[in-house]
Each structure stands twice: as C-alpha cells, then as structure tokens.
C-alpha positions as CSV (number, residue, x, y, z in Angstrom):
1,X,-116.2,-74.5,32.2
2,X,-116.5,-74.8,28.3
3,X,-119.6,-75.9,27.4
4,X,-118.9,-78.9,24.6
5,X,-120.3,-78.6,21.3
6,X,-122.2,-82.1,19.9
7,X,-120.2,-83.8,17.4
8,X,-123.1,-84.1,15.3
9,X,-123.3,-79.2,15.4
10,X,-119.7,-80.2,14.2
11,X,-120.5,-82.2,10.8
12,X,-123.3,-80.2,10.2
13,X,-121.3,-77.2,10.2
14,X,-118.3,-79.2,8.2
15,X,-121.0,-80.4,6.1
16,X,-122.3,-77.5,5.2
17,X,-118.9,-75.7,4.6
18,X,-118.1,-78.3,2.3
19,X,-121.6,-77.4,0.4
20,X,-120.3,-74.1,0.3
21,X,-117.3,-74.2,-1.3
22,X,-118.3,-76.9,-3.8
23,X,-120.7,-74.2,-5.0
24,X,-117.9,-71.6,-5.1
25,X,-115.4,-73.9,-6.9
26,X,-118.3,-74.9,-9.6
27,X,-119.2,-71.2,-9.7
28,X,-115.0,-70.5,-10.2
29,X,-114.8,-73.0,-12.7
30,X,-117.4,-71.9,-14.7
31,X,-116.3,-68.4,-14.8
32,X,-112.6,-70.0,-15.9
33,X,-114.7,-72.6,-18.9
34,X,-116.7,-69.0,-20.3
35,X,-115.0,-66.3,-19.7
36,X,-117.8,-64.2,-17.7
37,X,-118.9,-63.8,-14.5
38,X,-122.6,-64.3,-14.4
39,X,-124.7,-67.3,-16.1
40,X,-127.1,-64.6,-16.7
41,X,-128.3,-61.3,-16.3
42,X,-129.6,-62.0,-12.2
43,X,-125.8,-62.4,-11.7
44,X,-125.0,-59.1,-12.3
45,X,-127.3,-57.4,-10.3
46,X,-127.4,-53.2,-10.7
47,X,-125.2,-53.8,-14.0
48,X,-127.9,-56.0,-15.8
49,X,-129.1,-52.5,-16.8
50,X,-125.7,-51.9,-18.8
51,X,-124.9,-54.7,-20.1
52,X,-128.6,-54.8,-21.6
53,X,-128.1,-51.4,-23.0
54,X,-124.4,-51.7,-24.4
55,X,-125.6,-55.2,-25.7
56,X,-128.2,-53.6,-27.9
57,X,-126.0,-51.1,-29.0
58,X,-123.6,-52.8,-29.8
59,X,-125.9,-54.8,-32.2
60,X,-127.5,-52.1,-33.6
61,X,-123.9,-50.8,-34.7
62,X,-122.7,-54.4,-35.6
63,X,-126.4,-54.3,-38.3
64,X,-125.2,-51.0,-39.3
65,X,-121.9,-52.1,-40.6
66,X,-123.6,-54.9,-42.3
67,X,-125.9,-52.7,-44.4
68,X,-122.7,-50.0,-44.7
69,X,-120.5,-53.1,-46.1
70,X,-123.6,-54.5,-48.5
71,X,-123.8,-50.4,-49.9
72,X,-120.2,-50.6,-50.6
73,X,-120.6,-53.6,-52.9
74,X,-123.4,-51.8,-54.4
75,X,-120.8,-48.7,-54.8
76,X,-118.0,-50.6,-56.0
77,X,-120.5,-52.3,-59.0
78,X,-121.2,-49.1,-59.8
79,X,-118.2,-47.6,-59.8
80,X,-116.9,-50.6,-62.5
81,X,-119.7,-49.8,-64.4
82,X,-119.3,-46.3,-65.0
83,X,-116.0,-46.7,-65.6
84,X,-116.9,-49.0,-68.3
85,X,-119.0,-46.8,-69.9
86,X,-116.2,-43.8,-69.8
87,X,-114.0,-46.2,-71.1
88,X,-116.6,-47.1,-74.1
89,X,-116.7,-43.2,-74.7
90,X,-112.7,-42.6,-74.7
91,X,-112.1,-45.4,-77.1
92,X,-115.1,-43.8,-79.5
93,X,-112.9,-40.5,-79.8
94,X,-110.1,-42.0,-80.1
95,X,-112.0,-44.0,-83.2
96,X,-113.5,-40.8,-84.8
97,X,-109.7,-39.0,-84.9
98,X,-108.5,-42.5,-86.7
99,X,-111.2,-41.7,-88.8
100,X,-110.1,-38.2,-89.8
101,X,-106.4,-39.2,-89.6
102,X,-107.1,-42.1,-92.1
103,X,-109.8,-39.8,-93.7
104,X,-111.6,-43.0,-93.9
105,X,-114.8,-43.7,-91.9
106,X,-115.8,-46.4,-93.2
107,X,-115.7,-48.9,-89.8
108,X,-116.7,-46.1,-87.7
109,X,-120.5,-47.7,-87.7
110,X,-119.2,-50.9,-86.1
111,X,-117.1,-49.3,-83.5
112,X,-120.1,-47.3,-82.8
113,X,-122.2,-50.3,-82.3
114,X,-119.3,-52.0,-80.0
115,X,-119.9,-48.2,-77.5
116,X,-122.9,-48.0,-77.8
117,X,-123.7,-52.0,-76.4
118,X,-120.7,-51.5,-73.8
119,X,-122.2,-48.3,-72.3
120,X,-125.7,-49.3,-72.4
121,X,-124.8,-52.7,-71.0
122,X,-122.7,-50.6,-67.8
123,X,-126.0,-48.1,-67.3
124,X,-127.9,-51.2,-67.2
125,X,-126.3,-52.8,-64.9
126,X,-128.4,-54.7,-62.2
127,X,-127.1,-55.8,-58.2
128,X,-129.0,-58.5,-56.0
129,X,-131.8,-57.9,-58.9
130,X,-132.4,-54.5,-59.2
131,X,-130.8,-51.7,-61.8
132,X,-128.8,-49.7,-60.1
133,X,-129.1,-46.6,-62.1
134,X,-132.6,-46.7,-62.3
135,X,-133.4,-44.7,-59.4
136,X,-135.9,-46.1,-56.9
137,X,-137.8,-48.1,-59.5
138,X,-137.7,-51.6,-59.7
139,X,-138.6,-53.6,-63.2
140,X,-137.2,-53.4,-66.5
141,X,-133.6,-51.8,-67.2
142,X,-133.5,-47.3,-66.9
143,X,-132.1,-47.7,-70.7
144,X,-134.8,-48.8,-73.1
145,X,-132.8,-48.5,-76.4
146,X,-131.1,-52.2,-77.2
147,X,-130.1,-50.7,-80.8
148,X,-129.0,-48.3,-82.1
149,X,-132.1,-47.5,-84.8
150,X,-134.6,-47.6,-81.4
151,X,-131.7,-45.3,-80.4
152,X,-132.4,-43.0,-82.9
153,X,-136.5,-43.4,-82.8
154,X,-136.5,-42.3,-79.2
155,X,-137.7,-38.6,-79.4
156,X,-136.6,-37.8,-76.2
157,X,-135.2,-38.5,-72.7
158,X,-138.6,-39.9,-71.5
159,X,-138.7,-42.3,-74.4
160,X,-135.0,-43.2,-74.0
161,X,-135.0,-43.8,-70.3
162,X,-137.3,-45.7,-67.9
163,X,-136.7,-44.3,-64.4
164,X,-138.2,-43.4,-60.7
165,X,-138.7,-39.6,-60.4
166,X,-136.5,-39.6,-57.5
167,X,-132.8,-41.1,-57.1
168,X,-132.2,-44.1,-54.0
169,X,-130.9,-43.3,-50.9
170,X,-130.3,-45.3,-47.5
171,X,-130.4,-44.0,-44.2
172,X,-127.8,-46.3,-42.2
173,X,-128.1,-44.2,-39.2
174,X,-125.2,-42.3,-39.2
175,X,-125.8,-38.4,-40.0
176,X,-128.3,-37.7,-43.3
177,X,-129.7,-40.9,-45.7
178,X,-126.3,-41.4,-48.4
179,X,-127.3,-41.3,-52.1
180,X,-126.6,-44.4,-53.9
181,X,-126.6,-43.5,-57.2
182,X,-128.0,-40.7,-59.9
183,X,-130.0,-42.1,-62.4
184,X,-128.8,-43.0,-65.8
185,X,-130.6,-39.9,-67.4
186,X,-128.7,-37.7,-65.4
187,X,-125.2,-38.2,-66.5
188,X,-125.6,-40.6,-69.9
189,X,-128.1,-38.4,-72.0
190,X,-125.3,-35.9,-73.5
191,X,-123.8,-39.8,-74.4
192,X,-126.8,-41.1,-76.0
193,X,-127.1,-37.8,-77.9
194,X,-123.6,-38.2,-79.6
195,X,-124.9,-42.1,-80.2
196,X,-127.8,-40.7,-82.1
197,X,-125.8,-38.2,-84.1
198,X,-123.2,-40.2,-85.2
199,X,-125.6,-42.9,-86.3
200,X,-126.7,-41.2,-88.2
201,X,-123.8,-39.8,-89.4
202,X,-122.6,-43.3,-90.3
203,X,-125.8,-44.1,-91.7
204,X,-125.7,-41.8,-94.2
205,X,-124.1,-43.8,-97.5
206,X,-122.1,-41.1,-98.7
207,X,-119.9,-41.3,-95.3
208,X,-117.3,-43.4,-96.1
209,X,-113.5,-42.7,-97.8
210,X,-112.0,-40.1,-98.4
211,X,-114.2,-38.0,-96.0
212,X,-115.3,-34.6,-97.6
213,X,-114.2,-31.3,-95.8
214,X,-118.5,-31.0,-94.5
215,X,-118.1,-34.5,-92.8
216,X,-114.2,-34.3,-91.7
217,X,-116.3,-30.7,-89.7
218,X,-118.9,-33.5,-88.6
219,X,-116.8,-35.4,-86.9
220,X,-115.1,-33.1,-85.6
221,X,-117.8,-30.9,-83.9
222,X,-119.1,-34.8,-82.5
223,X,-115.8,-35.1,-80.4
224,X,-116.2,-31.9,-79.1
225,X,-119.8,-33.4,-78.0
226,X,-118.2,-36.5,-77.4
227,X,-115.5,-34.7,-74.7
228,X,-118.4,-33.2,-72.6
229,X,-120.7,-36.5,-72.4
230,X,-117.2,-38.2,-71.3
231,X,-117.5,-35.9,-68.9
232,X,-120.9,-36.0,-67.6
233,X,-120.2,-39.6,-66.9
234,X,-116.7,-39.1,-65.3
235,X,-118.4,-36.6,-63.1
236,X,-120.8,-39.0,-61.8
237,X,-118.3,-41.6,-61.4
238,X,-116.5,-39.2,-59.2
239,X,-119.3,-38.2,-57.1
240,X,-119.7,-42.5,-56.3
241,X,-115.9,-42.5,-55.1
242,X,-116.9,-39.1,-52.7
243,X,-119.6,-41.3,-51.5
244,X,-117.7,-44.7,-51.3
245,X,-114.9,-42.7,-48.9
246,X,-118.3,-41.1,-46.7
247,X,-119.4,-44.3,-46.9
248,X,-115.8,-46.1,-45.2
249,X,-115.6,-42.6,-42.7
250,X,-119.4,-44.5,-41.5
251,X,-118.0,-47.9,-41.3
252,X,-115.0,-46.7,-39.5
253,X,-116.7,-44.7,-36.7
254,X,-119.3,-47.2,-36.1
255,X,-116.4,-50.1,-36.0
256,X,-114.5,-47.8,-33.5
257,X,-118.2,-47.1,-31.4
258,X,-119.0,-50.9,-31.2
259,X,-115.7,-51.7,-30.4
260,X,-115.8,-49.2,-27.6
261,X,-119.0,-50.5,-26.6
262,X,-117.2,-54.1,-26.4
263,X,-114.7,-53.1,-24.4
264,X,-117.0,-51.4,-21.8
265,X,-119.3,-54.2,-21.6
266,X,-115.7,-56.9,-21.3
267,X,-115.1,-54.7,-18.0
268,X,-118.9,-55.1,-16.4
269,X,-119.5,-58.7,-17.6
270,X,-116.0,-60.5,-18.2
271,X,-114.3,-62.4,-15.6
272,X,-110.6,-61.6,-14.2
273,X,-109.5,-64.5,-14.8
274,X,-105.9,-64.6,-13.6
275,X,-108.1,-63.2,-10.3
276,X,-110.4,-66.2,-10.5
277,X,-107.3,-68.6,-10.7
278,X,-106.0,-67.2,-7.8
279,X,-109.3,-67.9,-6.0
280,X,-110.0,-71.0,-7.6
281,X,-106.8,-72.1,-6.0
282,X,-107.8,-70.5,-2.4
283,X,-111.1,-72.3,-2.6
284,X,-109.4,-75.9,-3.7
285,X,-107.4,-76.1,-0.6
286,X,-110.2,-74.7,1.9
287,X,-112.1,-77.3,0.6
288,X,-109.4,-80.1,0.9
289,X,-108.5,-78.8,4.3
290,X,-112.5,-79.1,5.1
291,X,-113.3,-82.3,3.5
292,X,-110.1,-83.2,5.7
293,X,-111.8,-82.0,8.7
294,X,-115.5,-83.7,7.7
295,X,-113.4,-87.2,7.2
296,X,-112.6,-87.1,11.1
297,X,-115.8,-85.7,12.6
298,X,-118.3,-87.3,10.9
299,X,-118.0,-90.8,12.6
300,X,-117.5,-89.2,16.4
301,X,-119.5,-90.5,19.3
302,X,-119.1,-90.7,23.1
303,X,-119.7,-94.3,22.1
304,X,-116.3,-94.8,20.6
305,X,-115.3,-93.7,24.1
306,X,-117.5,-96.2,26.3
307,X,-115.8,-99.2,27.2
C-alpha cells in the first residue's frame, strides 16, 4: 500500500520550488538587464582570479594609451613648431638671393627681424605650461635672446640658451623610455649663428644699394651657412616624425593587447545571452506550471472531504 504524503509535505515542497525558480528567473533577468553573469566577483568562483588579473591589465594598457595619445599632442606641437622655424629659415634665403638679385639690401634688416621672431617664437614654444625644447627644465623659455642686439651680446651657446643638461624622455611601458624632444641648442645654434652674422651684416651702414662685390661675397657665404642651419633644424624635425610613427606602432599594439584582453575577459564574465533567453523562457513556464500546481494544493484538507 502507498503510503500518502500530507498535503501540507506537498505545499511546502511546491512552495519552495516556487522560491526557487523566482530566484532563478531574478538571477536570468538580471543577467539579460547587464550583460554578465555574476553581480560580483563570488559569482564567478575559480575565474575571479582572471577576471581580476585581465581587469587590471587591461587598465594598465587603457592608462598607457592615454599618456601615448597626450605625447602625441606634445609631438604634433612640436612638429608645427619646427616646421615654423624651417619655414622662417627658407623664406630668409630666399630674401638674401632677392637681395643680390636686386643688388639691393636695404630691407634685408627687417626681414631678418620678421625670422628671427618667428624662429625664436617656434623654439620657444610651451605645451600644458612647460617649453618643450627646453629639455627637462622647467621655468623661463630655452631661448633667452628676445632681440636681435641681445642676439648679438650673447657670447656663446650657454648665454644664448637656458636648458636642462639632459633631453625629456617618457617611459610609457612599452620597450625603452621615447625621447620627446632635443633641446633647442641642439639643432637651432648653427640658426642663431647666421642671425648674429647677418645682423650684423645689416647693421653695418654701408650695407645697403648697390651691394659692393665684398658684401654681394657676404651674403653669399651666409646662405651657404644659412643651408646647413636649415638643415640642422629639418633634421630634428625629422627625427620627431620617426618618433611620432614609434610612438603610433605603441598605441597600436597596446590597443590591439587591451582589446585582446577584452575579449578574453567578455568570454569568462559575459553572459550568453541568446542562451539565457532560452532559459529564461524554460524557467517562466516551470514556474507558471508550479505556481499552477501551489494554487491547487495549498488549500487541501481531509476536512474538505468530511461530511
């Protein structure tokens, strides 16, 4: 004979299946509202490891980019400065062969002043406060001449230019710290030099038109001096774009490891969630069917049966 089982064994069982599943649908639901499968890191049980890991290193690449995209700006303000500058040195030769083709120099001094105050303006150049060509000192511009007569007082490169002994460089963490920039003194002092000279060429009173055959020689041994400080500063903006493109190579790897990272941690932490719709969908209707079931137990008693 099969023993009965008490009605009341019956709703607490229904009951509690009921409980059950209304923690699994909440559970299902929240997994379907965020997108992962744990509230937090308890959830995920031997994984928590992981996910802790690939989280911080995925931040630590995610800072590196940031400090990788604020060096670019840097990089890009410097690279618009020293073209400036080149620029400000190419338009001065093409001045002094006006001069000789005119044989007149008499404006020569006030194109001079407009190259000087353009180049000295681009080595002086400052981003988020400090002077970018001033090596690793911070304070008052690396060029220290605002005219062209404290130009041509300044004995020498020391007295010209107010730098750190070393250059800047910033370790992003990825391979060897990237140099930021040379210091002005390094590429600008053959520039300055032709400044000087032809200052005080210009100065001179005697300079003006027709040029005689010792000044037309002048001139022209200055543009020969003229085409190797253009250079010196060409050079250097040169070796910014080689460090701008090792500079992107950084970005790019770092992008391509935190994404990677991403993706790893999306498989440990993120829901399925066409899976959880599927059981979302299972759990509704096992919980309809035992709600169903609760509805008619809950109220049994041999009573009802008693006459």
């Amino acid at each position: 004979m099969v023993k009965p089982i008490p009605s009341f064994l019956v709703a607490t069982l229904a009951r509690n299946d009921l409980a059950r599943l209304n923690n699994d649908l909440y559970d299902l639901q929240r997994q379907t509202a965020s997108g992962v499968i744990a509230q937090d890191l308890k959830g995920y049980g031997q994984e928590a490891g992981r996910i802790v890991s690939a989280r911080a290193a995925i931040a630590q690449s995610e800072g590196r980019v940031a400090a990788a995209n604020r060096l670019a700006a840097r990089l890009d303000i410097q690279d618009a400065a020293l073209g400036k500058a080149g620029d400000a040195a190419a338009q001065l030769k093409q001045d002094i062969f006006e001069a000789l083709a005119s044989n007149d120099a008499t404006y020569l001094a006030g194109r001079l002043e407009v190259a000087f105050g353009a180049a000295t303006q681009a080595f002086n150049t400052t981003h988020e406060g400090v002077h970018v060509f001033a090596g690793e000192r911070r304070g008052g511009p690396p060029v220290q001449a605002d005219t062209l007569d404290e130009l041509g007082a300044a004995i020498d490169t020391g007295a010209l230019f107010s730098e750190s002994t070393r250059t800047t460089a910033i370790d992003i963490g990825v391979g060897a710290p990237i140099a930021v920039a040379e210091k002005a003194s390094d590429f600008a002092t053959h520039l300055y030099n032709v400044f000087r000279d032809l200052h005080a060429f210009t100065s001179d009173p005697a300079v003006g038109a027709p040029l005689t055959d010792a000044q037309r020689a002048t001139l022209t041994a200055i543009v020969g001096t003229l085409d190797v400080a253009y250079g010196k500063v060409v050079d250097a903006q040169g070796r910014n774009g080689d460090t701008q493109a090792r500079l992107e190579g950084a970005v790019t790897r770092l992008t391509a490891q935190a994404d990677l990272l991403t993706k790893h941690l999306g498989k440990v932490s993120e829901a399925d969630l066409a899976e959880v719709a599927m059981r979302l969908s299972a759990t509704k209707t096992q919980y309809e069917a035992a709600a169903s079931v609760f509805a008619q137990i809950r109220d049994l008693s041999l009573v009802n049966f008693l006459d």
